[in-house]
N, C-alpha and C positions, 0 to 999 in steps of 0.2 A: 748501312747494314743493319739489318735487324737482327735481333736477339736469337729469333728462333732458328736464322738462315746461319749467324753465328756460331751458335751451337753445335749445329751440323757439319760446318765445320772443321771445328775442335773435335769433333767425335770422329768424321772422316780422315783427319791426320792424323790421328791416332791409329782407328782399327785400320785404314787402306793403306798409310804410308809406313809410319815408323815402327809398329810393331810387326809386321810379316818379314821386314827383311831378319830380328831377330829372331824370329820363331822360325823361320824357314832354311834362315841362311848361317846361322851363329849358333843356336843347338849343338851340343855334342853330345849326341843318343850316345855314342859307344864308351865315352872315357868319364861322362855327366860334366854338370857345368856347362857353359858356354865357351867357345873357343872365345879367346883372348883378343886377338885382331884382326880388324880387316882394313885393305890400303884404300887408297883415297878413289881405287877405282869399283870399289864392293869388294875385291878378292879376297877370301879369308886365309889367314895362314893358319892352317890347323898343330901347329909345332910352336907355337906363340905363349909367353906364359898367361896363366889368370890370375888379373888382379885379384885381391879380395876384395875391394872396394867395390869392384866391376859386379863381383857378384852378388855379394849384399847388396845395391842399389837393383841389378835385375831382379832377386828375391821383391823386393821394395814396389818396383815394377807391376811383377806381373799380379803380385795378390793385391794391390790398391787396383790395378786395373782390373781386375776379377768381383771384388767387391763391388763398383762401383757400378761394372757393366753387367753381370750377371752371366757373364761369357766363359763355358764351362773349359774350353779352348786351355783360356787363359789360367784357368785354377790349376789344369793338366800342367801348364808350364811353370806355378808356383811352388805346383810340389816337387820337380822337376831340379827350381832354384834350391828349395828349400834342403833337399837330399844331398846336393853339393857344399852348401853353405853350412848344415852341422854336422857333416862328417868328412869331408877332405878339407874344408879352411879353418875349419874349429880344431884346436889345439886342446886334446883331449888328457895331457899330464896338466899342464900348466892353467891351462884356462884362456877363453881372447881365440881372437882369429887373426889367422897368419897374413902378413903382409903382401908378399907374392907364392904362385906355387909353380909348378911349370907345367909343360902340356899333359902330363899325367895326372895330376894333382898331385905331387911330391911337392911337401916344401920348400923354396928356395930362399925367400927372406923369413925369418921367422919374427921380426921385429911385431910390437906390441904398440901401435903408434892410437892412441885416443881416435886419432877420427877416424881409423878402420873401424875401430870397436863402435863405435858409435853406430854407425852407418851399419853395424849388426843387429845392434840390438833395435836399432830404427825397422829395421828389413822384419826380424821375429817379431814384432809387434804388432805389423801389419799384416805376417801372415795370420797371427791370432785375432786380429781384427776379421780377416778372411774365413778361418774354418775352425777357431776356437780351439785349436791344439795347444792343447796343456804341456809337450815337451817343449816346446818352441818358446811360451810362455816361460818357461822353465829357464830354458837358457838364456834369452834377455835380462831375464833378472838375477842369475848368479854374476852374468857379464858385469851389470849394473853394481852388484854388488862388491866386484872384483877391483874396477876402475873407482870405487868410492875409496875400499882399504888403499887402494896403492897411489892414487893421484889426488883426491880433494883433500882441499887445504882449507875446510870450512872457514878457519878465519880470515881470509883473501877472496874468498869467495872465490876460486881458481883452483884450475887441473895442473898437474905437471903434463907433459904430453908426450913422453915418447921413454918407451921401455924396452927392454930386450926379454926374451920368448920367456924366464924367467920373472919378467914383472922389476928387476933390479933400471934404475932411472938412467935413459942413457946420457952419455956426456953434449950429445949431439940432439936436439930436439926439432930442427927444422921439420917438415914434412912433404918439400921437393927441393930439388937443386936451384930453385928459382926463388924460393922463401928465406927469412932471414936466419939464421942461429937465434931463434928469443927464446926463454923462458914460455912465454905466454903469446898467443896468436887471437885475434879473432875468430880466423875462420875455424879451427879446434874447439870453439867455446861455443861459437854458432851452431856447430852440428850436433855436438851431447846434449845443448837444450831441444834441437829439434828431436833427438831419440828420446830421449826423456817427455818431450811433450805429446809420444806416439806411444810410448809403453804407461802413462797417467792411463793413456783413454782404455785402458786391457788391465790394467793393475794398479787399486788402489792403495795406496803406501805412504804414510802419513813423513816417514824421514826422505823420501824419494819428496814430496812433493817441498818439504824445507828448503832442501837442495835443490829446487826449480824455482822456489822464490828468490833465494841469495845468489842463484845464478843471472836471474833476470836483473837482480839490485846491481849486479858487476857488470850489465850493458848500459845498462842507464845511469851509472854510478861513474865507470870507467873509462868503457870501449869506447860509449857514444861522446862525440866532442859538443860540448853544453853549447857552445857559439853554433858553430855550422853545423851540426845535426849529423856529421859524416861521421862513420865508424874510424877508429886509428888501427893499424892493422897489427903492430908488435910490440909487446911489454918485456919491461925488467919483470925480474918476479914479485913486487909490488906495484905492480898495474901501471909504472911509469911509462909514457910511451915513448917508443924508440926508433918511430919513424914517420916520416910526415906523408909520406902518398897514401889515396883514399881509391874505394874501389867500389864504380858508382853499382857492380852487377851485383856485390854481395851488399851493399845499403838497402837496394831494393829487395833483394831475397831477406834479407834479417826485419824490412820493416813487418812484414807479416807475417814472417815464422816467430818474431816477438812475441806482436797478439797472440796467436793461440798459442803461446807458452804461457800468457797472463789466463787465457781464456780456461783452459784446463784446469787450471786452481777456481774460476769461479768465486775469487774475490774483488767484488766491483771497484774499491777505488784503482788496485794496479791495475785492471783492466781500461780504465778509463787515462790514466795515465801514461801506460804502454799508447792506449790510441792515441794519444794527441802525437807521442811520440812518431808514432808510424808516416801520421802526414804530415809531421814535419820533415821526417828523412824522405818524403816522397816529391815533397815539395823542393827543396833543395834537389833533390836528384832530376827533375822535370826541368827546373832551370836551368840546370849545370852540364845534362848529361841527355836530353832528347831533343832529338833531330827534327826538323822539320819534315823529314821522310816518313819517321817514325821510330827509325833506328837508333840504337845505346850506344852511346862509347864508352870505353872501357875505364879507365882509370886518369887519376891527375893526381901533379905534386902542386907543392909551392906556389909554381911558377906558371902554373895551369896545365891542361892537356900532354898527358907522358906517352899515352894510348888512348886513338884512335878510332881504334878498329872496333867495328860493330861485332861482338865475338858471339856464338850460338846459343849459348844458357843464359847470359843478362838480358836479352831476349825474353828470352821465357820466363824470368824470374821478375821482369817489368811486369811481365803481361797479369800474373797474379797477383804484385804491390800495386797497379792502378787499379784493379777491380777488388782489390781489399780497400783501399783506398774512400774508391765508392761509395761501397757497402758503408762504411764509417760515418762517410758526411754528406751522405745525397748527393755529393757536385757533381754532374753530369760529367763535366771537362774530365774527371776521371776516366771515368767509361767510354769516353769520345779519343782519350790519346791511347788508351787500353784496344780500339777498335782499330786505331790509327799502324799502332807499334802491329798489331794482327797482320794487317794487309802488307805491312815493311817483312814480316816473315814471310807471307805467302808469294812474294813478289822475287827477294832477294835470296833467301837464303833455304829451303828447300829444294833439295840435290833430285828433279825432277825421276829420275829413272830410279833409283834406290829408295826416295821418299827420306833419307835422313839428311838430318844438317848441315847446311857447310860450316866449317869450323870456324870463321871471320869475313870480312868485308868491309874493305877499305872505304874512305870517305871517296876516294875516285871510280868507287865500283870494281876493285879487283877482287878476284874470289879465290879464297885459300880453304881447300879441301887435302888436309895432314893426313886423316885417317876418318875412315866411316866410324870405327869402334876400336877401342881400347882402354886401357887400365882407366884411362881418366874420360872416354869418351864415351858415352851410352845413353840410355832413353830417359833417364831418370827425369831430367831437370824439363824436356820438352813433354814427356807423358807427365807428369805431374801436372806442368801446368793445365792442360787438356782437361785432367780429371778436376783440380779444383775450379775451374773455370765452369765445367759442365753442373757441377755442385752446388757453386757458389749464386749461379743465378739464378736459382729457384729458391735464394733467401729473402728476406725483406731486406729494404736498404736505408741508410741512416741510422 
């Protein structure tokens, strides 16, 4: 496969697959925002709640794919996210965006949980990246400022992570029914350094950028385990961790959302640092966790392999840890399992009629499709990849 045929591609699942069923089929002109779900066979439920998340990641969406592509389509459907996301999920007494709302846009969870928040100011960032609105700018950074007063713990280098509509710390901080009760998570820490490393490149801010060094010193210090290079996923509230399975989708997504949280600061020894670090959790992760097909498996404990299942976003978050990978050290073999993992997507897991993901796919080839879209399912992590991939290869490499 060549470069340029690849490319094409990436830009074709993009503009022909995954984004027309959102723009066509998931819009809600009358009530804004996007409807909430659709089942496993495209059908939307229009009475479905919207996540916040959901929508801040479409914000996220469609203005990185509007900048990128120059597609006026797409900026119509960012100002679209954007009108939703500061004025029905934004919590306009308290501050923060609301957890759930329902098919009106009425609040229904008002919870204040970090990585909703994040995943806002992530989203306003990018549409300021997109069309240089200074409200939007605006509100990333009181958000930012709001989660610094109420959850950083500068000398821990750590968030608390889950508040009630008030900002008061709740007793309970998990952030699904499937996660542990910790104090402290990976994945919550991995997403405010990615908002944080998207509102750097739109707002410069010298105690913002402090707090993206001591955040990156608590991956490298903490999260990341110094032997095997695998992230741990839950802390006491002194970074002890408090559980031994590792999760090969988000090692591959945190080795490169690392780098450019180093790269944004623009200070070269943790830049060069963070890299070594990157292909090492890349390299561990290609041992441990890729398939001769090309396909990810999901997670392992102790004892080895807990999960299996080739699941839709470690997918995509491979595809842009071996082509950062790449970029870093010249070694083709990057580029070559990054082409390899490509063809395992376009073979296994694009739901031909719809053009969106299937949700998993066993090591026997069975195929589990839960839902086209919902609170936790959307274009984010496979349109990302598409746009950094399109990006990234028109860099030098090594």
């Amino acid at each position: 496969m060549n470069e340029f045929s690849w490319m094409q591609e990436l830009r074709s699942c993009m503009d022909d697959e995954i984004l027309p069923f959102w723009a066509n089929q998931m819009k809600d002109g009358a009530r804004g925002g996007f409807f909430g779900r659709a089942d496993a066979s495209g059908m939307v439920e229009p009475e479905a709640e919207k996540g916040g998340i959901l929508h801040a990641r479409l914000l996220w969406t469609w203005s990185a794919a509007a900048r990128v592509t120059g597609n006026e389509a797409y900026r119509s459907l960012a100002d679209h996210a954007n009108h939703f996301l500061s004025h029905s999920v934004s919590d306009h007494t308290h501050g923060g965006v609301y957890w759930m709302l329902d098919a009106e846009g009425t609040p229904q969870d008002d919870r204040k949980h970090l990585y909703a928040q994040a995943f806002a100011i992530y989203a306003w960032a990018e549409y300021v990246r997109l069309t240089g609105d200074q409200d939007a700018l605006g509100r990333a950074v009181d958000l930012t400022r709001q989660i610094l007063k109420a959850a950083w713990h500068e000398d821990l280098g750590a968030f608390d992570e889950a508040f009630n509509r008030e900002w008061i710390l709740l007793p309970e901080q998990r952030l699904s029914p499937k996660d542990l009760d910790a104090p402290r998570s990976m994945n919550t820490h991995l997403h405010i350094l990615e908002a944080f490393t998207n509102l750097l490149r739109v707002w410069e801010d010298e105690e913002l950028r402090g707090v993206q060094r001591r955040l990156i010193r608590s991956f490298l210090d903490h999260i990341i385990d110094p032997e095997t290079r695998h992230m741990r996923l839950f802390f006491d509230r002194e970074w002890r961790p408090i559980a031994e399975e590792i999760s090969y989708g988000h090692d591959v997504e945190a080795s490169w959302l690392l780098f450019e949280a180093a790269e944004v600061l623009g200070d070269k020894s943790l830049i060069e640092e963070v890299g070594r670090v990157a292909l090492q959790m890349m390299d561990m992760c290609i041992d441990r966790a890729l398939l001769e097909d090309g396909g990810w498996v999901y997670e392992a404990g102790p004892a080895g392999l807990i999960d299996s299942r080739r699941y839709w976003w470690p997918q995509a978050e491979a595809l842009v840890g071996l082509v950062n990978a790449w970029q870093l050290s010249g070694n083709a073999r990057y580029l070559q399992d990054a082409q390899r993992t490509w063809r395992f997507v376009r073979k296994h897991l694009i739901e031909p009629r719809t053009g969106q993901w299937h949700d998993w796919i066993t090591l026997e080839g069975e195929i589990s499709q839960v839902e086209l879209a919902g609170p936790w399912k959307g274009p984010y992590h496979n349109v990302r990849a598409c746009l950094e991939l399109i990006e990234r290869m028109s860099l030098p490499v090594g």
